[in-house]
N, C-alpha and C positions, 0 to 999 in steps of 0.2 A: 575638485570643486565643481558644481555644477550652478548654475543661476537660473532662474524660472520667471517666466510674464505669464501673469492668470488674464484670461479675456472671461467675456460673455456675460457678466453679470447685467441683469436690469432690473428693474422694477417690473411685477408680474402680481395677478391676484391670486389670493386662496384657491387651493386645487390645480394651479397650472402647473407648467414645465416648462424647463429650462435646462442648459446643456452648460456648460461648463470647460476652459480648454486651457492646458497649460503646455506653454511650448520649454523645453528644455535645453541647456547646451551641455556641453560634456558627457561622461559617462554615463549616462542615465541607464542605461538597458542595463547597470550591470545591481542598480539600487532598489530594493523595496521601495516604494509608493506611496503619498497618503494627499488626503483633502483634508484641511486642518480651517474652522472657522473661529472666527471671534466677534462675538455680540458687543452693542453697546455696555461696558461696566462691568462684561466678563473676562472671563480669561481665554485663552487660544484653548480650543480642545479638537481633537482628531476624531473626524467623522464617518472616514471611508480609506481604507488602504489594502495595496493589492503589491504581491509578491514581482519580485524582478522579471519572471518569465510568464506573470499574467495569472499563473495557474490560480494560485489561493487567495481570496478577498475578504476584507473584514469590514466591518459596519457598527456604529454607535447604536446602541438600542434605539431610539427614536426614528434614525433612518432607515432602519434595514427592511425592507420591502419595499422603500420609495427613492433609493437613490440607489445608483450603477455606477461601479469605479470599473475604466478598464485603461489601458495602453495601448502605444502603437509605438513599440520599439524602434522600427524602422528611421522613422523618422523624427522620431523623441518627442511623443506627445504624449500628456496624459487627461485623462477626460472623468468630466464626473454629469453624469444623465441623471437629474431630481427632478420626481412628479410630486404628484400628490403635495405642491407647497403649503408651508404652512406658515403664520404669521413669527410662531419663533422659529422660519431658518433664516429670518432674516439677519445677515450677519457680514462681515468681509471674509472671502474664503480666498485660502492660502496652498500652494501646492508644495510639495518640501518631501525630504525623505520621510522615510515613515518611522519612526521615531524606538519604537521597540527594535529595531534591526540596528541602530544607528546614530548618530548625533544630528541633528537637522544641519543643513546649508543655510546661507545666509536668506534673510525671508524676501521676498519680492514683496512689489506692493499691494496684491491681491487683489480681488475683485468682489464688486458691491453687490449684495442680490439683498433686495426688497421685497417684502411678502406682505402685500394690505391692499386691500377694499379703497 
């Protein structure tokens, strides 16, 4: 079992950035990865995930040129660097295994990012 606390969310306008940070317990180094959001009225979908030793990363069409998934096994963190915001990524984002390799862990209570003027 591993458990996760997402930090870093705020409130930011169109076009900024923002950095994203989930700290980990247990085995993490040995699990695929993912950043999983969910909107007001949607459902949870996976936006960005990255293989257990860093190597291979994946990204939802909408992000993929504007958001960086990577790790830091060391010390069991996982990180998500989003530019270029945009008013729908506004959403509560969630850190968790990554889902095609795996069954999720229990969800933390994620972190809020705001994208508006």
């Amino acid at each position: 079992q591993v458990q996760f606390v997402e930090s870093g969310g705020a409130w930011v306008q169109p076009g900024g950035s923002l950095a994203l940070f989930c700290s980990a317990s247990g085995a993490f180094s040995t699990y695929a990865m993912a950043w999983y959001r969910q909107a007001p009225g949607k459902e949870r979908e996976l936006v960005a995930g990255i293989t257990a030793g860093g190597q291979y990363t994946d990204y939802e069409n909408s992000v993929k040129g504007r958001f960086t998934i990577f790790r830091d096994n060391d010390n069991n963190w996982l990180y998500l660097w989003m530019n270029a915001l945009r008013p729908e990524d506004t959403a509560v984002y969630f850190c968790n295994r990554h889902e095609v390799y795996g069954a999720t862990f229990s969800w933390g209570q994620g972190t809020q990012v705001t994208v508006s003027s």
